[in-house]
C-alpha positions in Angstrom: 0.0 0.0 0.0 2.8 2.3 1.4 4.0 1.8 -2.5 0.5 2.8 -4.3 0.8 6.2 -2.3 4.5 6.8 -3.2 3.4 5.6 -6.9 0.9 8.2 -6.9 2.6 10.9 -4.9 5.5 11.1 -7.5 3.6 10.5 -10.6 1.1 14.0 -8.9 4.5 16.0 -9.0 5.2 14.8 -12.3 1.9 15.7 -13.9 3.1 19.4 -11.8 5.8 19.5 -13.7 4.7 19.0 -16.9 2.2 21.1 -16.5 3.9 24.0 -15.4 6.8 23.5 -18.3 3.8 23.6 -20.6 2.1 26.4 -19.3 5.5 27.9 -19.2 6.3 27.6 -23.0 3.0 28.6 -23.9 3.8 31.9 -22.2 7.1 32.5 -23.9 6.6 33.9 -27.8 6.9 31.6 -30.7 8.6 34.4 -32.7 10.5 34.8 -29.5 14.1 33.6 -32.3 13.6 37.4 -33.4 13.5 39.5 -30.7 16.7 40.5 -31.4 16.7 40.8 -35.0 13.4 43.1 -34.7 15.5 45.3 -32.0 18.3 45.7 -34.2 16.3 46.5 -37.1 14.7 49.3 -35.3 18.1 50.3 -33.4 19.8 50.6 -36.6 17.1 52.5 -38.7 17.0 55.0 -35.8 20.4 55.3 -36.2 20.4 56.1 -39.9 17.0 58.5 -39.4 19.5 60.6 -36.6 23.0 60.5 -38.7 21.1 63.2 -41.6 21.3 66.8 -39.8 17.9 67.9 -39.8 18.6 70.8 -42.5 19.9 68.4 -44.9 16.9 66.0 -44.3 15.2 67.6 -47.8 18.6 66.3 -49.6 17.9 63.6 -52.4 21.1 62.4 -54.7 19.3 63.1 -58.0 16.3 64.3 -59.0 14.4 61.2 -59.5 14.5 60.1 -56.2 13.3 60.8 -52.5 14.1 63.2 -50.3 16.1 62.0 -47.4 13.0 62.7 -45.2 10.7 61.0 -47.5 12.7 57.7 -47.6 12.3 58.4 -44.0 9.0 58.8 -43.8 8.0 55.3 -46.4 10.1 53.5 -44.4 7.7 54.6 -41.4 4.7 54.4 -43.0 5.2 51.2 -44.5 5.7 49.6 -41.0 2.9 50.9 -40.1 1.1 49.3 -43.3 2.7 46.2 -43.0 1.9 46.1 -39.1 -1.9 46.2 -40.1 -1.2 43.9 -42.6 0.2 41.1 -40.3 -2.7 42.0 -37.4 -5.6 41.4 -40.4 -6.7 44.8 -40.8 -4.9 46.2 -43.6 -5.3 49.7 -44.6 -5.2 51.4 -47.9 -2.0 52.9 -49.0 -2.4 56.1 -49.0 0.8 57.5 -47.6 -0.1 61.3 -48.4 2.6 64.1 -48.3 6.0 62.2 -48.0 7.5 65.3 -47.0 5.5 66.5 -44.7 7.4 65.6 -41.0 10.9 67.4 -39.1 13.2 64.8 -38.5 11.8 65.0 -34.8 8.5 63.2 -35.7 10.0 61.2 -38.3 12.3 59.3 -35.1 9.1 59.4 -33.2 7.2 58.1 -35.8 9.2 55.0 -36.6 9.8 54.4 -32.8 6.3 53.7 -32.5 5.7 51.9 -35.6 8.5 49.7 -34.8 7.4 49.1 -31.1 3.8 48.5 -32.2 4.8 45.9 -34.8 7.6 44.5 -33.1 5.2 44.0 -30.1 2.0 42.0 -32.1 4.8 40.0 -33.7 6.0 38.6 -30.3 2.8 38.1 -29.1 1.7 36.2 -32.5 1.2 32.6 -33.1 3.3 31.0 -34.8 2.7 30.1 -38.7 4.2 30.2 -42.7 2.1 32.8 -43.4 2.6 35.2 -41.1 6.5 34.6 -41.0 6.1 35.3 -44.5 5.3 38.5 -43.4 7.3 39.4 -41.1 10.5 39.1 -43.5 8.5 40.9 -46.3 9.0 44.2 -43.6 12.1 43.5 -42.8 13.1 43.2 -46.3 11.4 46.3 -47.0 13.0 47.8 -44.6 16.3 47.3 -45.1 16.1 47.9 -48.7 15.1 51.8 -48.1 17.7 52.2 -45.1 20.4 51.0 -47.8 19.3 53.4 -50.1 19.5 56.6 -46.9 22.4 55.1 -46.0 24.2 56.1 -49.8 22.8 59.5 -49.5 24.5 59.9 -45.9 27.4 59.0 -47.7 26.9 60.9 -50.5 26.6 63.8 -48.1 30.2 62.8 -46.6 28.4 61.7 -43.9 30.1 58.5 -42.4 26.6 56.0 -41.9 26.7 54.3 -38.1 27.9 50.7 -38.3 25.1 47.9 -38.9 26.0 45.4 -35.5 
């Protein structure tokens, strides 16, 4: 008998903890892998948005592209639409007057875009789709901050260094 209880004493505290493991994991993010990568994203555009002075934030290379403060400014607002995106309420693109913020509330601007997304990312489920997602902003991302990272040089502006 003595054996029974013992039996069912230790097979109690392992159904504990199991339980508690799994309750555990299911607290922890499934796009928990990219916490970092989300941070330095941000960390980095930040960077680039505070390495133009603010008087040469109307500067574009050539005609036929962006101002400095408009490449600011898509970058920003494209978060923002792919942030909706991923959540399942997409909005219109309809980014208006590309030209329209200081460099101030551009910095702003992308801080919370980026903390917004970054945030219903980590709290996401996990699936193929949605992943798919996720990279397609990033990608985004980093394609625009390449290109304001040539016009910092092309300003003689030395770009801070990607980590």
């Amino acid at each position: 008998m003595n054996n029974h209880k013992l039996l069912k004493k230790v097979f109690a505290v392992l159904l504990l903890t199991i339980a508690t493991s799994l309750s555990t994991q299911a607290q922890e993010s499934e796009y928990e892998f990219l916490r970092n990568t989300l941070s330095a994203a941000k960390g980095f555009t930040i960077q680039v948005f505070k390495a133009m002075p603010a008087e040469d934030y109307s500067f574009k290379p050539t005609e036929d592209v962006r101002t400095f403060a408009a490449q600011a400014y898509h970058i920003a607002y494209s978060i923002e639409w792919f942030h909706n995106q991923l959540k399942g309420s997409p909005i219109q693109w309809s980014p208006g007057d590309e030209n329209s913020m200081t460099k101030e509330e551009l910095i702003k601007y992308v801080e919370e875009q980026f903390d917004a997304m970054n945030s219903t990312i980590l709290e996401s489920e996990f699936s193929g789709q949605f992943t798919d997602g996720i990279l397609g902003a990033l990608r985004h991302n980093s394609h625009h901050r390449g290109q304001m990272v040539t016009y910092l040089r092309t300003k003689g502006i030395k770009p801070p260094s990607y980590n």
